[in-house]
LUMFIRO-771001 format. One record per residue (C-alpha): x, z, y. Coordinates in Angstrom, 1 decimal, decimal comma, padded with zeros to 4 digits. Layout:
PT     px     pz     py
PT      X      Z      Y
...
***
This chain:
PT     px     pz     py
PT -026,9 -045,6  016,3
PT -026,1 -047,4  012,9
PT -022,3 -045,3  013,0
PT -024,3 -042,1  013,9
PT -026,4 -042,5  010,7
PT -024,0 -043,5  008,5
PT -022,1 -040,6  009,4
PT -025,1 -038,3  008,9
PT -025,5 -040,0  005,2
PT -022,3 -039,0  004,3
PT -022,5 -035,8  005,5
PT -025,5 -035,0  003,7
PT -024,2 -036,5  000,7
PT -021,1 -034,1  001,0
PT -023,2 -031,2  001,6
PT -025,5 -032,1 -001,3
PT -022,2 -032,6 -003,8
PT -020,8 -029,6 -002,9
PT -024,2 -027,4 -003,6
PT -024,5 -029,5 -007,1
PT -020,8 -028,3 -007,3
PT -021,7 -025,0 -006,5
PT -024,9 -024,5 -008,7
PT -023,2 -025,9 -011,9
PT -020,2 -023,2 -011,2
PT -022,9 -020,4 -011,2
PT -024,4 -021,3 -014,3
PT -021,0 -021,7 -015,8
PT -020,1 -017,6 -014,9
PT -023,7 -016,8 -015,9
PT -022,6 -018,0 -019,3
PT -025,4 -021,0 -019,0
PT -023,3 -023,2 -020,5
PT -025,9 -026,5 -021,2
PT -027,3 -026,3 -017,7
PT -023,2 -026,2 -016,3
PT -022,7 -029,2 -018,8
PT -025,8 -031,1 -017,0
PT -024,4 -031,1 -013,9
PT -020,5 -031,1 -014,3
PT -021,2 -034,4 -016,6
PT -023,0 -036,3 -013,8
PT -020,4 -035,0 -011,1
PT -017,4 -036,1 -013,3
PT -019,1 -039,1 -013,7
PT -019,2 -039,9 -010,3
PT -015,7 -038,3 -009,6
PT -013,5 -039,4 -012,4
PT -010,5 -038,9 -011,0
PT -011,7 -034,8 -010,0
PT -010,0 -032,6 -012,2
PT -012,2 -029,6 -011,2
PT -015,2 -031,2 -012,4
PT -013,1 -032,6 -015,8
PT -011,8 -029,1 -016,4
PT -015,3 -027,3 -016,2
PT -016,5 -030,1 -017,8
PT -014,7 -029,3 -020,8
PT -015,1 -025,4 -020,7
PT -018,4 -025,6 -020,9
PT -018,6 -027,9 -024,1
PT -016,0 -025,9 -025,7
PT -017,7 -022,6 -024,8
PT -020,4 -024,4 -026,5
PT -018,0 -025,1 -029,4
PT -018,9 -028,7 -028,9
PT -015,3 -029,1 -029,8
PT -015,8 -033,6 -031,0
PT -017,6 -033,8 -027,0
PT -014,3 -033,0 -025,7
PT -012,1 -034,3 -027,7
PT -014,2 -037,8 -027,1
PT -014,1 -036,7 -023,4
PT -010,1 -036,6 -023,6
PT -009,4 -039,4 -025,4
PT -011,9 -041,6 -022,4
PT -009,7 -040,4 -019,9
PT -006,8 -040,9 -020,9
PT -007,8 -044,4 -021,9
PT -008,5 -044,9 -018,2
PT -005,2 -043,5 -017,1
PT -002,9 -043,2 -020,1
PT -000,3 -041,5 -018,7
PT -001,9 -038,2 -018,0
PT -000,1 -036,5 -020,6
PT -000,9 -033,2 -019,7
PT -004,2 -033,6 -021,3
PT -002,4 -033,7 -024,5
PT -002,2 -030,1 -024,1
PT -005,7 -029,7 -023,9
PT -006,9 -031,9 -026,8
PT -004,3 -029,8 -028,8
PT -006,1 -026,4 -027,4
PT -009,5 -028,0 -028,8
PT -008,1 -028,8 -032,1
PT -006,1 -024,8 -031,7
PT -010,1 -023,3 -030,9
PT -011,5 -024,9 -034,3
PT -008,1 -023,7 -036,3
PT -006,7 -026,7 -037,3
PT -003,5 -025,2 -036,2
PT -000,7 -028,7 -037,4
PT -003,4 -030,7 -035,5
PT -002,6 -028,7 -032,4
PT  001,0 -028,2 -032,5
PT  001,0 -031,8 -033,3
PT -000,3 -032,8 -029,7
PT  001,7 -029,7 -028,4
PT  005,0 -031,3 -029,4
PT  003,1 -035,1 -028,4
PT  003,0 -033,5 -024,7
PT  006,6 -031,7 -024,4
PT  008,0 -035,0 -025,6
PT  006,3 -036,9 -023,3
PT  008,3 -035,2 -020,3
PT  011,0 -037,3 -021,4
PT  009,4 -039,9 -020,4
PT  007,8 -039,1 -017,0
PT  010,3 -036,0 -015,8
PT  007,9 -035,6 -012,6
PT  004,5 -034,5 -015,0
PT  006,9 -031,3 -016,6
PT  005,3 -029,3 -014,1
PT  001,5 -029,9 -014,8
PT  001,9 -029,9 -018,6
PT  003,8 -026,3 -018,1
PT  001,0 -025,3 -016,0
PT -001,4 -027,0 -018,4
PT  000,2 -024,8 -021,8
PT  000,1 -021,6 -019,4
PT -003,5 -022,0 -018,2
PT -004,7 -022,1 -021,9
PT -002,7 -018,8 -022,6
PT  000,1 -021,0 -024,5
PT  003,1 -019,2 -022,9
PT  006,3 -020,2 -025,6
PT  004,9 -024,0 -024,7
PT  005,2 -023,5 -021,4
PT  008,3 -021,8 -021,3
PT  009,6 -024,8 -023,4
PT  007,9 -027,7 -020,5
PT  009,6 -026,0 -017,9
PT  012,8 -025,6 -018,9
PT  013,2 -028,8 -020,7
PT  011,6 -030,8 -017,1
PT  014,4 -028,3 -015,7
PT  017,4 -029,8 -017,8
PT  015,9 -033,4 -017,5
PT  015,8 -033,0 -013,5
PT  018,4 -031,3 -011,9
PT  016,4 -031,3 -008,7
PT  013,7 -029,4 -009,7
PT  013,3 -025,9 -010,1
PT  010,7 -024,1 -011,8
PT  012,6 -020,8 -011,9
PT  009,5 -018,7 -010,6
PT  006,8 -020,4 -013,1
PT  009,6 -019,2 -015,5
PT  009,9 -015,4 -014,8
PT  005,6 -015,1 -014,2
PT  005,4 -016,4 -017,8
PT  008,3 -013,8 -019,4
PT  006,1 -011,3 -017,1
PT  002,5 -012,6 -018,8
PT  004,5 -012,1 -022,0
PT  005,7 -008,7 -021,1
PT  009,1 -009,7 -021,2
PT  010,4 -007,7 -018,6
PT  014,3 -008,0 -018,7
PT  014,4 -011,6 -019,2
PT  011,4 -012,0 -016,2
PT  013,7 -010,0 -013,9
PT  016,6 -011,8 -014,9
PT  015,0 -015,0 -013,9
PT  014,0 -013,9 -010,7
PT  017,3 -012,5 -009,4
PT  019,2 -015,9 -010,9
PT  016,2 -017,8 -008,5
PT  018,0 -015,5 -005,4
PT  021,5 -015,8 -006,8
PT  020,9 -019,9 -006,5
PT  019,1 -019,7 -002,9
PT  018,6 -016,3 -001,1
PT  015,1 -017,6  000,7
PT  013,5 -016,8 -002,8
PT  014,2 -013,1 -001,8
PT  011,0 -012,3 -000,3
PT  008,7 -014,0 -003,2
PT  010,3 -012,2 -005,6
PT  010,6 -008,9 -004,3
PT  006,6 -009,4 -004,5
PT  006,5 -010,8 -008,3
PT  008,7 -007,7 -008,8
PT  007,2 -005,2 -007,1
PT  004,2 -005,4 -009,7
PT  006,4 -004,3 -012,0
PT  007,7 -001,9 -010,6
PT  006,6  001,8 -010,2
PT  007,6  005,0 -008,1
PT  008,7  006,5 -011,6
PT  012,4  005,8 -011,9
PT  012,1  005,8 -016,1
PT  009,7  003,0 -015,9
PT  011,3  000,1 -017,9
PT  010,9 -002,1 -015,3
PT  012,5  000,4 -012,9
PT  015,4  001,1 -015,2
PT  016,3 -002,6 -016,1
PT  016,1 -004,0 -013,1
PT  018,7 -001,1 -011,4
PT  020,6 -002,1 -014,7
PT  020,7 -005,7 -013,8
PT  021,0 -005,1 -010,1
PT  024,4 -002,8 -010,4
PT  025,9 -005,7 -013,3
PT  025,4 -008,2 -010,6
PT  027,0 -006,1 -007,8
PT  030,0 -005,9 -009,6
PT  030,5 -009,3 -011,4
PT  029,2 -011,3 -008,0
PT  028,8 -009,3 -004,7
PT  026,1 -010,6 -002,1
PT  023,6 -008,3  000,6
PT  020,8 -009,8 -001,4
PT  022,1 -007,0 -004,3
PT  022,1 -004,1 -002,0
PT  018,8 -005,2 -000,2
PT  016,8 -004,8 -003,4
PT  018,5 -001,7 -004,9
PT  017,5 -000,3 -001,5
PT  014,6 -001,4 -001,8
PT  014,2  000,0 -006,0
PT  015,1  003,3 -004,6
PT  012,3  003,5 -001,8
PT  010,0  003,1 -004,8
PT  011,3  005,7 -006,5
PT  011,4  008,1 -002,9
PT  015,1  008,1 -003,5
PT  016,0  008,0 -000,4
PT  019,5  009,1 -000,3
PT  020,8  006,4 -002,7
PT  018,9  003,6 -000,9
PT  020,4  005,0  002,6
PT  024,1  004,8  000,7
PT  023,4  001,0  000,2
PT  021,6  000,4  003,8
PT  025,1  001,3  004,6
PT  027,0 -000,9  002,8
PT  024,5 -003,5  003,9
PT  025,3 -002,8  007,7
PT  029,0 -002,9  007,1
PT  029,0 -005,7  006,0
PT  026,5 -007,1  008,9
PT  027,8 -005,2  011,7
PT  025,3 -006,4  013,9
PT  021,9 -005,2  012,3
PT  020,6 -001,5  011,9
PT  017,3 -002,6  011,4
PT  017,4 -001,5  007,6
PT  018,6  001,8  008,2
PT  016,0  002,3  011,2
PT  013,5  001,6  009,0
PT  014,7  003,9  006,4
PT  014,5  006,6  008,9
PT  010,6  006,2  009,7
PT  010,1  005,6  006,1
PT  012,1  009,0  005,4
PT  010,4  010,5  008,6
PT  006,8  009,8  007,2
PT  007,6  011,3  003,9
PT  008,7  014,5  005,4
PT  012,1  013,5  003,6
PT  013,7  014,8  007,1
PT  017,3  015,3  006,0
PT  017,8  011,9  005,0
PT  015,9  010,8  008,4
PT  017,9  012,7  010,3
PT  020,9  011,2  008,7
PT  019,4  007,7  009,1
PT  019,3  007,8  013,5
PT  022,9  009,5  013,5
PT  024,1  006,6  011,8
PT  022,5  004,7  014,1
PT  023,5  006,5  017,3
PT  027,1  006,7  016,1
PT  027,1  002,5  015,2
PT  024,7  001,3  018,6
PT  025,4  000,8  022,3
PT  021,5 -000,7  022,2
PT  019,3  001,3  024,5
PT  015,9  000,4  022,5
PT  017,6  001,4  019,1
PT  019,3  004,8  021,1
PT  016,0  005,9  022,3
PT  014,1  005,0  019,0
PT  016,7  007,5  017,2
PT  017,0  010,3  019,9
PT  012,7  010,2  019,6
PT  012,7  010,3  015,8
PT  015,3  013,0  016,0
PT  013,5  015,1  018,5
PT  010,2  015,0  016,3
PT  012,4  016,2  013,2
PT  013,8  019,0  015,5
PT  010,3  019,8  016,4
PT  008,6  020,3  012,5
PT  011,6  021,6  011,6
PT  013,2  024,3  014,3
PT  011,3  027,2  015,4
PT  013,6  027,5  018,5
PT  011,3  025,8  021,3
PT  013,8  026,6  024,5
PT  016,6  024,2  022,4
PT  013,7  021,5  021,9
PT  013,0  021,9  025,5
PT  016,5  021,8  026,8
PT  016,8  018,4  024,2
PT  014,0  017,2  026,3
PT  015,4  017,4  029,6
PT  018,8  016,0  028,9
PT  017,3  013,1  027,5
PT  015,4  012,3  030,7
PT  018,3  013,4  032,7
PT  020,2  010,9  031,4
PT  017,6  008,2  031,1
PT  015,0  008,7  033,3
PT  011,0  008,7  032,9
PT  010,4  005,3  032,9
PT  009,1  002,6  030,9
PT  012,3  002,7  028,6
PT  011,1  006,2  027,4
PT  007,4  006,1  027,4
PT  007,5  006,9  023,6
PT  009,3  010,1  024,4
PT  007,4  011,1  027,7
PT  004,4  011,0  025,2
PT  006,0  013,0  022,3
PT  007,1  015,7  025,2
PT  003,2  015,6  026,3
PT  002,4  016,5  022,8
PT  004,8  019,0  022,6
PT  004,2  021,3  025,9
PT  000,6  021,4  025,2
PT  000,9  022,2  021,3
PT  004,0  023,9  020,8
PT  004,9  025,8  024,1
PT  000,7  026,0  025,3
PT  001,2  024,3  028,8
PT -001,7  021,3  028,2
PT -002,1  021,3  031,7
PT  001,6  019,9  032,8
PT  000,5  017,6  029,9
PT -002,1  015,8  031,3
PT  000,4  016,1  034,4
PT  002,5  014,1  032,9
PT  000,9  011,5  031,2
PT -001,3  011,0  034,2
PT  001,8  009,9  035,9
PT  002,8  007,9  032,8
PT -000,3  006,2  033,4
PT  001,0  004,5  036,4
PT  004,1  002,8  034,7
PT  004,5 -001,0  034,2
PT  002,9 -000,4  030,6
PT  001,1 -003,2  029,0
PT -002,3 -003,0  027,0
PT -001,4 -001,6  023,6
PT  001,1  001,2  025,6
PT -002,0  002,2  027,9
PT -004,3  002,5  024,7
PT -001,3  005,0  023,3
PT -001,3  007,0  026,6
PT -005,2  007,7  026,5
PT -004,9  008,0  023,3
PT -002,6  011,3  023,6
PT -004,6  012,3  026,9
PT -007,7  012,5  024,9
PT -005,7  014,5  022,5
PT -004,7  017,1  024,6
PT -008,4  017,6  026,1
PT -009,4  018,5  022,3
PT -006,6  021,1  022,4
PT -008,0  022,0  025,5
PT -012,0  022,3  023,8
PT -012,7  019,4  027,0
PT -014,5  017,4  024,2
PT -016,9  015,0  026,5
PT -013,7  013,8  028,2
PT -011,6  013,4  025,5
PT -014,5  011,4  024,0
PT -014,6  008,9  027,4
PT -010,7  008,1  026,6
PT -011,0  007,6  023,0
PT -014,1  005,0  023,5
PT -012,4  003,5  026,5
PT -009,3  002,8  023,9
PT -011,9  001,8  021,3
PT -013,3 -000,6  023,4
PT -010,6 -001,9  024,5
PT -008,7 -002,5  021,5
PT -011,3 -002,6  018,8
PT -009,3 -004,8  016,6
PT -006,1 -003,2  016,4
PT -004,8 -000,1  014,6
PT -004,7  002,0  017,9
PT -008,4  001,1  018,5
PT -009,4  002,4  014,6
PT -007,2  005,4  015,3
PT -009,5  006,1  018,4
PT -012,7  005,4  016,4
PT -011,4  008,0  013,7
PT -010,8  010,2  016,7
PT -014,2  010,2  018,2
PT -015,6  010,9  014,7
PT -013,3  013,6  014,5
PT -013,8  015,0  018,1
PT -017,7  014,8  017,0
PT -016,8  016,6  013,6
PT -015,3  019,5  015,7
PT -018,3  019,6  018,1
PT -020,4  020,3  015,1
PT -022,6  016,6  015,7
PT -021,5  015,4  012,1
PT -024,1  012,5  012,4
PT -022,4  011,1  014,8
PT -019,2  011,9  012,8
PT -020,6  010,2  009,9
PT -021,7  007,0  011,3
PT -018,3  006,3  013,2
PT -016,7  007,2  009,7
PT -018,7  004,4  007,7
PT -018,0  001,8  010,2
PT -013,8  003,1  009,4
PT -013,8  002,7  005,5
PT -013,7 -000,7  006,0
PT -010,4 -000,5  008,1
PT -007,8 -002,6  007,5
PT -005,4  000,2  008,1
PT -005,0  001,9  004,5
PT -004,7  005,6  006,3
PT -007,3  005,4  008,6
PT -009,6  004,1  006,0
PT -008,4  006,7  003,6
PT -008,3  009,8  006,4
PT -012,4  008,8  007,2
PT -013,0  008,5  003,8
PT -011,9  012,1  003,0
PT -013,7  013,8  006,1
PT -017,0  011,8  005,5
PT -016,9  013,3  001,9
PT -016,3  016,5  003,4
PT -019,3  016,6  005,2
PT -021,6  014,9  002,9
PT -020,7  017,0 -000,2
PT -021,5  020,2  002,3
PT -024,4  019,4  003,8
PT -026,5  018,9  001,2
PT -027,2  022,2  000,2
PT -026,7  024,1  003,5
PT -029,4  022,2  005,7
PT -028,3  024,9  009,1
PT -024,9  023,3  008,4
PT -023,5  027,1  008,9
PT -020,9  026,9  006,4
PT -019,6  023,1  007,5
PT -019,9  024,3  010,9
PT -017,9  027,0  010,6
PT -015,0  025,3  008,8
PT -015,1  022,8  011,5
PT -014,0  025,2  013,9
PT -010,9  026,4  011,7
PT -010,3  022,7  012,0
PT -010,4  022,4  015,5
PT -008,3  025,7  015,5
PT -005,6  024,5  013,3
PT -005,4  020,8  015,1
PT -005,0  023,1  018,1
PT -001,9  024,8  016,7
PT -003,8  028,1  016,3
PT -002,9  028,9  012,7
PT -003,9  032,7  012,9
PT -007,1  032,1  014,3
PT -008,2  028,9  011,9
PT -006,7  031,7  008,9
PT -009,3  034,3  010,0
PT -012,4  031,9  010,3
PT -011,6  030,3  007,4
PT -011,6  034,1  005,9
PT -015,0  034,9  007,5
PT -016,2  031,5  005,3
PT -014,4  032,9  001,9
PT -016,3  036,6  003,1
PT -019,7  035,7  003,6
PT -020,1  032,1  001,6
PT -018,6  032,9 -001,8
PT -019,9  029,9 -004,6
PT -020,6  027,7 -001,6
PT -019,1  024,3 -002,5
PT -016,9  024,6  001,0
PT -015,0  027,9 -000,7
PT -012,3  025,5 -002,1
PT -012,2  023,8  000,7
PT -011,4  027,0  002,6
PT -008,8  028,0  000,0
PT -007,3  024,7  000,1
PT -007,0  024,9  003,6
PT -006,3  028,4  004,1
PT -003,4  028,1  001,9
PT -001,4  025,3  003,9
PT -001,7  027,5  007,1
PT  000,0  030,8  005,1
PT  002,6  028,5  004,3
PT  003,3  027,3  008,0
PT  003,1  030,7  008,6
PT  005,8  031,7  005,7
PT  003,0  034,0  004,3
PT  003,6  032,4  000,7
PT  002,6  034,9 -001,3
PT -000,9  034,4  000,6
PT -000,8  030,5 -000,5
PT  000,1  031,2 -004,1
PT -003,2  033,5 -004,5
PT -005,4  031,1 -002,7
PT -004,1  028,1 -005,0
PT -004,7  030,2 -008,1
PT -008,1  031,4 -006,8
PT -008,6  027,3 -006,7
PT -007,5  026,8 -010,3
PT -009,2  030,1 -011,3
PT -012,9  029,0 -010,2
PT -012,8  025,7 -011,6
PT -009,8  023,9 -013,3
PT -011,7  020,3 -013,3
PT -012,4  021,5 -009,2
PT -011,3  018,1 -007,0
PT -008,8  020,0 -005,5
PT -007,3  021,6 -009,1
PT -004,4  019,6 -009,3
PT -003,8  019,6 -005,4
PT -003,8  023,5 -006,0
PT -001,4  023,1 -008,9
PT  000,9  021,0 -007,8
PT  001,5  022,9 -004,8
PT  001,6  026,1 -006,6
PT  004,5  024,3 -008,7
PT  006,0  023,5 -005,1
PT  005,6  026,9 -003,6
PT  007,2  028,2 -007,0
PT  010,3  026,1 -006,6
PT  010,9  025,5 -002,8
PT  009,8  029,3 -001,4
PT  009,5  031,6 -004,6
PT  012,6  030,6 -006,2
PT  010,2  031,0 -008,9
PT  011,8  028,5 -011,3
PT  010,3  029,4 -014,7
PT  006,6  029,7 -012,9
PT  007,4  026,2 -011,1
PT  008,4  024,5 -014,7
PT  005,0  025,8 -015,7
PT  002,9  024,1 -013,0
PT  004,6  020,8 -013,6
PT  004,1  020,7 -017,1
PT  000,6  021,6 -016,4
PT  000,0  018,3 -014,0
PT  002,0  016,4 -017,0
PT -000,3  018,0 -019,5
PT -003,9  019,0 -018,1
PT -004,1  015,9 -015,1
PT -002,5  012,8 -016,0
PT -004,5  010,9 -013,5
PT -003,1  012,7 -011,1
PT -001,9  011,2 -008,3
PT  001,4  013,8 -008,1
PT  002,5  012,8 -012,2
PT  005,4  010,8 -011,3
PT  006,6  013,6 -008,9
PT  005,9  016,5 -011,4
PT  007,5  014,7 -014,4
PT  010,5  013,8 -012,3
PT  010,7  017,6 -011,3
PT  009,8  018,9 -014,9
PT  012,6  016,7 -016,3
PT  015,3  017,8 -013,5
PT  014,3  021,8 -014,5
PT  014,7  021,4 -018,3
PT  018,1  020,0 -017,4
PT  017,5  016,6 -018,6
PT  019,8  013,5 -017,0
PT  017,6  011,7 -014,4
PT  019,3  008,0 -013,6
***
C-alpha cells in the first residue's frame, strides 16, 4: 500500500510539473512575460540542471529587457557548473541586445576559445551562436571543434547555416562533400536540398548545384553524382536528361532497374509518354525478371491506349500478353487494365465485369481484392448501375479505411453520389477526404466540393449543377459527344450562371480529345473574355498558349499566351512552365 502511494505522489507531482510547465509556456507565447517569469523561476529553481526551464527563463527577462536578471542568472550557473561554456554565448547575446557590442564579442571569442579546451562542448556552443541568429559564430564553433576532432563531423550543421545565410553555393557544396566522405548522408541531404531547389531550372539553386554536380562527375566519378542529377532533372520535369543518367547509373549497377522503373511511372503520370515509353523498353531489353517484364508490358499498354486510336492493335497487344503469360495472379494488374479497357474503349462492360468476376477468384490478397472492386464498381458507373457500384465502393471503404485504396473508394462514392445528383451526400463524404493523407485525393475532393458549393448557392433546384453532373458522368463514361452537347444545352440556356466557365472549361478539354481545336481555342477565349481575374483565367490561358503551340502551330499566338501567364498571373501555378516555354520561343539558351 505504502509503494502504491508513493507511486501515486510522484505521479501527481509529475503531472502537476508538467501543467506548471505548460501554463508558464502559454503565457510566454501570449507575450505575458512577468507571469512566464513567475513560474519558469520557481521551476528552474527546482530543476537546476533543466535547460528548458533555464532557457525560457531567460527569454522572458530579456523580453522584459531585464538584461542585469540574466546576466546575474548566467553568471549563478555557471558558478555551479563552470564549465558550461556555451552559456558564454548567451551572456554575450545579453550584452549584444543592450548594444554594448566589444562586451559581446568579448564573451563570443571567451566561448570559441573555450572549445580548445573541452573539444566535446563545440557542438552546443555552435548550436548555442546559431539559436541566437549568430550564424559567422557558429560557422567559426563548428569548424574549429571540426579541426580540433578529427572524429566529429558537423558537416550538416555547416551547410543549414550557409543556407540560413542564403549562401547557397557554398551550402551545397557542403552537403555534397558530407556524401563524397560517406554516401549514407545521401538521403538527408537530398531533403536539406530539395528546399532549395525549384521545378524552374534558372533557379540559382537549380543552376549551381547542376554546376557542382557535373564538376564532381568529372574530377571524381561515383553513382551518388548521377543519382542526384537525376534526381535535379525530375525537378525540373526534364525527363530525358534524368533518364540519360538513370542509364549510366544501371550500367554501372547491372543489377538494379528500379531507377529507371520509377522514372517511367513518374514520366507516365506526367503525360511525358515518350520518355515513359522509352523508360520500360530499357527495361524489357536489360530484364529476364517476370515482376519487372509485366510492370513494363502494363505501363506500355496504358501509353498505347491514351495514345493510339487503333483499338484492334491494343486488343491483339492484349491477347499476346496473356497468351504468353496466362491470367493469373502474375498479371492481375493487366487483367484489370484490359477490364478498363473493353468496357471504356471498345463498349463491352459486360465481358468486363466477366472478367474481373473471375479475377475475383484468384489467390489475391486484401489490398488486390480492394483494387478488383474497386474497377468492378467502376465499370457499373459506366454502366449508370449506381446502387451497386456504390455497395463495392463501401465494401472497399470499409474494408480498407486506412489506406490510399480505401480514400480512393470514399472519393468514389462521393463521386458516384455527385453523378446521381445527391450532392449532400457528395459533400459530406468529400469533407471527411480533405483531410486525406493522400495529397490527390485530398486535392481531387477539394476541387469537386467547391464545385458544388460555389453552384448551389444561387440555383436552389440545383438545375444547372445537375445538369453539368451528367456531362460528367458522360465524359467519365467515355461519351465525349454526348457530355459536349449537354454541356452546350448548359452554355444555351444558363448564360451568366457561375457554372458557364465551368462548362467552357470543360467543354474545351473534350474538343480537344476530339481534335476539334479550333472549338477549344474559342471556348478558352470565351473564359478569358467574361472575366480575366475568373478562377479558371489562367487555366484557360495557359492552355490556349498550349493549343497554340502543340495543335495550331500557332507560334506567334502561343508566345503571346505565355507572356501573358509571365505578365498578368504570376501566382500562377503554370509560371515555371510558361517562362521555360516563353524563353525556348524567343530563342533564348535554356541549360
Amino acid at each position: 500500500m505504502r509503494k502504491i502511494l508513493i507511486i501515486f505522489i510522484c505521479c501527481f507531482s509529475l503531472q502537476t510539473k508538467a501543467q506548471e510547465a505548460s501554463l508558464a509556456f502559454l503565457y510566454f507565447r501570449n507575450g505575458e512575460y512577468e507571469k512566464a517569469v513567475s513560474i519558469y523561476k520557481i521551476l528552474h529553481e527546482k530543476n537546476p540542471l533543466n535547460t528548458s526551464y533555464f532557457n525560457q527563463l531567460v527569454d522572458s527577462y530579456q523580453q522584459l529587457e531585464n538584461f542585469e536578471e540574466v546576466k546575474k542568472l548566467i553568471n549563478k550557473q555557471l558558478n555551479k557548473v563552470p564549465n558550461q561554456y556555451h552559456l558564454l554565448v548567451d551572456l554575450g547575446y545579453n550584452y549584444q541586445l543592450q548594444h554594448q557590442q566589444d562586451s559581446a564579442t568579448f564573451f563570443y571569442k571567451e566561448a570559441i576559445n573555450t572549445i580548445e579546451k573541452s573539444k566535446n562542448q563545440g557542438y552546443l556552443i555552435g548550436r548555442t551562436f546559431q539559436k541566437n541568429h549568430l550564424l559567422d559564430y557558429a560557422l567559426l564553433a563548428f569548424k574549429k571543434a571540426m579541426e580540433l576532432n578529427p572524429n566529429v563531423n558537423y558537416n550538416l550543421q555547416i551547410a543549414a547555416i550557409y543556407g540560413e545565410k542564403a549562401d547557397i553555393e557554398n551550402m551545397l557544396k557542403t552537403y555534397l562533400n558530407l556524401i563524397e566522405t560517406n554516401i549514407n548522408y545521401l538521403p538527408s541531404a537530398k531533403t536539406y536540398i530539395g528546399r532549395y531547389i525549384t521545378d524552374d531550372s534558372e533557379n540559382e539553386a537549380n543552376n549551381f548545384l547542376r554546376k557542382l554536380l557535373i564538376q564532381k562527375m568529372q574530377n571524381n566519378p561515383q553513382n551518388s553524382w548521377n543519382e542526384l542529377l537525376s534526381w535535379l532533372y525530375m525537378q525540373q520535369k526534364e525527363y530525358s536528361k534524368a533518364f540519360i543518367q538513370e542509364k549510366a547509373l544501371q550500367k554501372r549497377n547491372l543489377s538494379s532497374l528500379k531507377g529507371i522503373i520509377e522514372l517511367g511511372k513518374i514520366t507516365f503520370e506526367d503525360t511525358y509518354y515518350e520518355v515513359s515509353k522509352n523508360c520500360f523498353n530499357y527495361v524489357l531489353e536489360n530484364t529476364d525478371n517476370l515482376e519487372e517484364k509485366l510492370i513494363s508490358k502494363l505501363y506500355l499498354l496504358q501509353i498505347s491506349i491514351n495514345t493510339e486510336a487503333d483499338i484492334s492493335n491494343i486488343e491483339l497487344q492484349f491477347q499476346q500478353l496473356f497468351k504468353d503469360y496466362g491470367k493469373n495472379k502474375n498479371t492481375l494488374g493487366i487483367q484489370l487494365l484490359y477490364a478498363e479497357f473493353l468496357a471504356f474503349n471498345k463498349n463491352e462492360p459486360e465481358k468486363a465485369i466477366s472478367l474481373l468476376k473471375e479475377a475475383q477468384k484468384l489467390p489475391v490478397n486484401e489490398f488486390e481484392k480492394g483494387n478488383i472492386k474497386t474497377k468492378l464498381a467502376d465499370i457499373l458507373v459506366f454502366s449508370n448501375k449506381f446502387n451497386t457500384a456504390l455497395i463495392y465502393y463501401t465494401q472497399v471503404q470499409n474494408d480498407l479505411k486506412n489506406h490510399a485504396i480505401g480514400q480512393t473508394a470514399r472519393f468514389k462514392i462521393a463521386q458516384t453520389s455527385y453523378f446521381k445528383g445527391d450532392f449532400d451526400w457528395a459533400q459530406s463524404q468529400l469533407r471527411v477526404l480533405k483531410k486525406s493523407t493522400s495529397q490527390l485525393i485530398a486535392n481531387d475532393a477539394l476541387d469537386l466540393n467547391l464545385l458544388i458549393t460555389d453552384n448551389v448557392v444561387k440555383d436552389s433546384l440545383k438545375i444547372a449543377l445537375k445538369k453539368y453532373a451528367l456531362a460528367d458522368l458522360l465524359a467519365f463514361q467515355n461519351k465525349n459527344q454526348q457530355a459536349i452537347d449537354t454541356l452546350q444545352v448548359i452554355l444555351n440556356n444558363f448564360k451568366g450562371h457561375s457554372i458557364e466557365d465551368e462548362a467552357l472549361f470543360k467543354q474545351a478539354k473534350l474538343f480537344e480529345k476530339l481534335n476539334e481545336f479550333v472549338n477549344a481555342e474559342n471556348n478558352y477565349l470565351k473564359i478569358i473574355t467574361i472575366n480575366k481575374e475568373d478562377i479558371l483565367a489562367d487555366d484557360a490561358v495557359y492552355y490556349l498558349a498550349e493549343l497554340y503551340l502543340n495543335k495550331l502551330n500557332a507560334i506567334e499566338k502561343a508566345k503571346e499566351y505565355y507572356q501573358k501567364i509571365i505578365f498578368e498571373y504570376p501566382s500562377s501555378i503554370y509560371l515555371v512552365d510558361a517562362r521555360k516555354k516563353y524563353r525556348k520561343l524567343r530563342g533564348d539558351e535554356i541549360n
